[in-house]
C-alpha positions as MATLAB code, in Angstrom:
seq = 'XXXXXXXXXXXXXXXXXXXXXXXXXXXXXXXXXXXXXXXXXXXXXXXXXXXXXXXXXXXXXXXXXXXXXXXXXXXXXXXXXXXXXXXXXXXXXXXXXXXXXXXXXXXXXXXXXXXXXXXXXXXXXXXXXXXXXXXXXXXXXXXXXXXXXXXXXXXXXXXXXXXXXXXXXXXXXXXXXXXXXXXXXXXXXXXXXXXXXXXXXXXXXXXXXXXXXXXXXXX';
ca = [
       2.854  -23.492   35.256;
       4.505  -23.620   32.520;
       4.177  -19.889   31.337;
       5.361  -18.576   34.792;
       8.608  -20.976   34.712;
       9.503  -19.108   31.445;
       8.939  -15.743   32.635;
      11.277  -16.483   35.586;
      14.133  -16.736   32.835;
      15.930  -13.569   32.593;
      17.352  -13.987   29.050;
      14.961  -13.141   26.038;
      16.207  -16.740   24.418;
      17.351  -19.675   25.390;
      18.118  -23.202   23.753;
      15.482  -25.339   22.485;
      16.583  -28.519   24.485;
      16.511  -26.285   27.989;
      12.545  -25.184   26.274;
      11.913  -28.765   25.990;
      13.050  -29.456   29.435;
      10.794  -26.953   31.195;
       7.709  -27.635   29.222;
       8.472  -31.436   30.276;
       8.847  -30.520   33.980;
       5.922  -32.308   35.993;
       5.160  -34.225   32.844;
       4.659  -37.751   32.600;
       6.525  -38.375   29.950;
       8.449  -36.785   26.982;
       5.926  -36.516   24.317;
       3.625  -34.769   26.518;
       6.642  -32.196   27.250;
       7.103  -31.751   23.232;
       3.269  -31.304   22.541;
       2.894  -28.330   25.102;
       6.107  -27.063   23.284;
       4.438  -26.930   19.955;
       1.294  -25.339   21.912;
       3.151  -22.760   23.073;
       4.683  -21.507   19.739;
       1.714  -22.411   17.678;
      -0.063  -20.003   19.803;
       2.367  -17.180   20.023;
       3.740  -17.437   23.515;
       7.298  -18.305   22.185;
       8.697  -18.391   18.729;
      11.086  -20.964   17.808;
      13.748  -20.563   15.141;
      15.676  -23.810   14.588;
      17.409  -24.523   18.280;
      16.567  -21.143   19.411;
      13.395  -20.333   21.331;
      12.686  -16.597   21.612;
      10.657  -15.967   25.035;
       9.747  -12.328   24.232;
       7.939  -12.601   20.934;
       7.195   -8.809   20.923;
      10.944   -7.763   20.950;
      11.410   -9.771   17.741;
       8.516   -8.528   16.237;
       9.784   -5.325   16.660;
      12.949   -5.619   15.445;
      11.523   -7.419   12.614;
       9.468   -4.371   11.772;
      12.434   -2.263   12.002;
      14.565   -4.153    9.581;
      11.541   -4.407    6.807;
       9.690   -1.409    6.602;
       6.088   -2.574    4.824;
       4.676    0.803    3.340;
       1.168    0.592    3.753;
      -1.547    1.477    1.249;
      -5.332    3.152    2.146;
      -8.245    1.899    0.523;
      -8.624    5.089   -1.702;
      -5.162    5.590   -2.271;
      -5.453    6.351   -6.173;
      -2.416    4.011   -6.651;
      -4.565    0.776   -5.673;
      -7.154    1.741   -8.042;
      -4.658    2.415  -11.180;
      -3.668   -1.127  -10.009;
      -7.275   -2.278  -10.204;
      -7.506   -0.972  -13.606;
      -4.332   -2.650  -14.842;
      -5.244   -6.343  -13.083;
      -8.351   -6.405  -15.450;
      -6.601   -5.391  -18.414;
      -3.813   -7.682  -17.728;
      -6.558  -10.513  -17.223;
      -8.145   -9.751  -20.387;
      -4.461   -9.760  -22.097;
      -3.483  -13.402  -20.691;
      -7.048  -14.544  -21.598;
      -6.883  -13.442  -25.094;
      -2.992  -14.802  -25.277;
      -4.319  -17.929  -23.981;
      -6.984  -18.846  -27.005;
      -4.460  -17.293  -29.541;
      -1.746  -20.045  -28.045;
      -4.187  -22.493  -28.275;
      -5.229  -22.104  -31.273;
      -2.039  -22.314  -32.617;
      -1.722  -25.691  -30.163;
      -5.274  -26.903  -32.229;
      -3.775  -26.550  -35.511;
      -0.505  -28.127  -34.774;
      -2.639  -31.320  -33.710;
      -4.386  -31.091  -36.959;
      -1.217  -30.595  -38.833;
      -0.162  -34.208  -37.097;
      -2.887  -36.017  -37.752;
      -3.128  -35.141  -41.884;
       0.737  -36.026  -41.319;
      -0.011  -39.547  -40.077;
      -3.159  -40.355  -42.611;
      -0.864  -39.618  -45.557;
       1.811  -41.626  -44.064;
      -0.461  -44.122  -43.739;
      -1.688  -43.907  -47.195;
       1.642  -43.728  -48.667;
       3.042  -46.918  -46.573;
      -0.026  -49.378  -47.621;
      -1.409  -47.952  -50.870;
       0.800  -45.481  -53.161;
       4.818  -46.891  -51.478;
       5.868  -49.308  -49.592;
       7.508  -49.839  -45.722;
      10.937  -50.089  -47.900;
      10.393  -46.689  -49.449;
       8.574  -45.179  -46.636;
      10.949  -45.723  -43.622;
      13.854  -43.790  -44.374;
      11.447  -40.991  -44.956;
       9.859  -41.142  -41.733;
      13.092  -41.197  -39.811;
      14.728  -37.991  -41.554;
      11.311  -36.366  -40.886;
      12.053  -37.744  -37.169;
      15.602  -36.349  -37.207;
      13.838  -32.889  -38.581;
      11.723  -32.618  -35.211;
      14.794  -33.567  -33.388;
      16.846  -30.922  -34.855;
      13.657  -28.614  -34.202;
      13.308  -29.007  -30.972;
      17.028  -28.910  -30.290;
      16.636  -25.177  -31.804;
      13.691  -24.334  -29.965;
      15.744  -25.363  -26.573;
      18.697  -23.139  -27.682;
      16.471  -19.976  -28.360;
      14.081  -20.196  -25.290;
      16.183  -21.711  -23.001;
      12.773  -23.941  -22.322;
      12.288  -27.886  -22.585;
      11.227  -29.145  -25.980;
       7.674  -30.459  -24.616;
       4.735  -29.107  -25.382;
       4.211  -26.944  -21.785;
       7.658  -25.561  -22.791;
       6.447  -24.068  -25.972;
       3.052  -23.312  -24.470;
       4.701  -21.291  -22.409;
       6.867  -19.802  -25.148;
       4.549  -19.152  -27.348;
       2.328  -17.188  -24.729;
       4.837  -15.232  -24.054;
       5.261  -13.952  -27.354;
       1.800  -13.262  -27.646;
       1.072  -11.371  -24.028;
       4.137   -8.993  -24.984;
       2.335   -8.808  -28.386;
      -0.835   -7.593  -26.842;
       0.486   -5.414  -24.336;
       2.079   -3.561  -26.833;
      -1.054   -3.104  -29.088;
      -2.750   -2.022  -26.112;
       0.147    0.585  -24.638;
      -0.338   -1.813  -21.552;
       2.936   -0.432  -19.611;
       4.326   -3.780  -17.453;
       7.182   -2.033  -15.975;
       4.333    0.081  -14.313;
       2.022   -2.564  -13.392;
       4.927   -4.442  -11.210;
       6.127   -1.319   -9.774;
       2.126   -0.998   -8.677;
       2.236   -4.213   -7.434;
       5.510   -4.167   -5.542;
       4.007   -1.138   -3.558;
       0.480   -2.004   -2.622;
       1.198   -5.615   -2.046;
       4.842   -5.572   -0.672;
       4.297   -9.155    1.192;
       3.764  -11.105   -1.770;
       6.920   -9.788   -3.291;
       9.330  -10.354   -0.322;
       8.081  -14.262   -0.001;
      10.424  -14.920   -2.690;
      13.414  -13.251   -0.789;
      13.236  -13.727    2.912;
      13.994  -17.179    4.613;
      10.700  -19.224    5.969;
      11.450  -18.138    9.455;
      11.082  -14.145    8.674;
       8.056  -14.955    7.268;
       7.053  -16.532   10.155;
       7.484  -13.972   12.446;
       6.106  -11.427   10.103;
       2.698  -13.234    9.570;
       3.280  -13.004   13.569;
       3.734   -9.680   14.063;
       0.542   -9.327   11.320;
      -1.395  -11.514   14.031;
      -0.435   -9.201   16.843;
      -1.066   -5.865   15.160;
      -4.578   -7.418   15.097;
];
């Protein structure tokens, strides 16, 4: 009933309160009337963008399609496979970044603890707190100072994800150079055989929408 009171409407949109007020015709009550609304665009029928309630989902999905083009790519198209190729050595890169970080992450924890034990040593046994204190806060200051530094060349918090991060960074550029990996090509690969994943982080949640949409239909 519902369906054919929509097709009677001539226009290809109309406002979401008159969409609520036909789906809540011959309804008991107004909750009823808003769960047949969210039926009807979960399953396609209409497509609702804010207080707008598109009635012809096919004429959007066409227009859609003409303002982003998606270049498709076959399964043997030569470019997918260079990709392939490039995704593995990439992989093999970040994992062998990854253990060089944390290795690096391993001896800075051993560096802290020898720190400590001689600290330790030189409070109770060889100094005293007196003697000791003033030491420990200028070696405070001096990884205050530090991690100032490190903010001001990476641009990153001074934790220890930030220079994590840094520090993998270094060493994947690192790699890929000893290995003639060429980045500049791998994202240009990527960009063209996997266009959706690269206009997610451009286009408003409601193109998306009605692309994954117009992906459903084309199905």
């Amino acid at each position: 009933m519902v369906k054919s009171r929509l097709r009677e409407v001539q226009n290809s949109w109309i406002p979401y309160s008159d969409f609520l007020r036909i789906c809540g015709e011959g309804c008991s009550d107004r909750e009823q009337g808003i769960r047949i609304a969210k039926t009807l665009d979960e399953s396609g029928t209409v497509i609702i963008l804010g207080n707008i309630v598109f009635l012809k989902p096919e004429q959007v999905v066409k227009a859609i399609g003409g303002l982003i083009p998606l270049p498709a790519t076959s399964p043997n198209d030569p470019r997918r496979k260079e990709l392939e190729h490039m995704e593995k050595q990439k992989v093999a890169i970040d994992k062998k970044a990854d253990a060089l970080v944390r290795r690096e992450l391993w001896c800075g924890l051993g560096y802290f603890i020898v720190q400590t034990a001689a600290f330790m040593r030189l409070t109770f046994w060889e100094l005293s707190w007196d003697v000791m204190e003033p030491i420990c806060f200028y070696v405070t200051s001096l990884y205050c100072m530090a991690g100032y530094a490190f903010f001001l060349r990476t641009s990153k918090d001074p934790s220890f994800e930030g220079f994590y991060q840094s520090r993998f960074n270094v060493k994947q550029k690192k790699l890929m150079k000893l290995h003639n990996f060429d980045a500049a090509r791998y994202n240009e690969l990527r960009k063209f055989v996997t266009p959706a994943c690269h206009l997610q982080g451009r286009l408003p949640l409601q193109f998306l929408h009605l692309i994954r949409f117009a992906t459903q239909i084309e199905r």
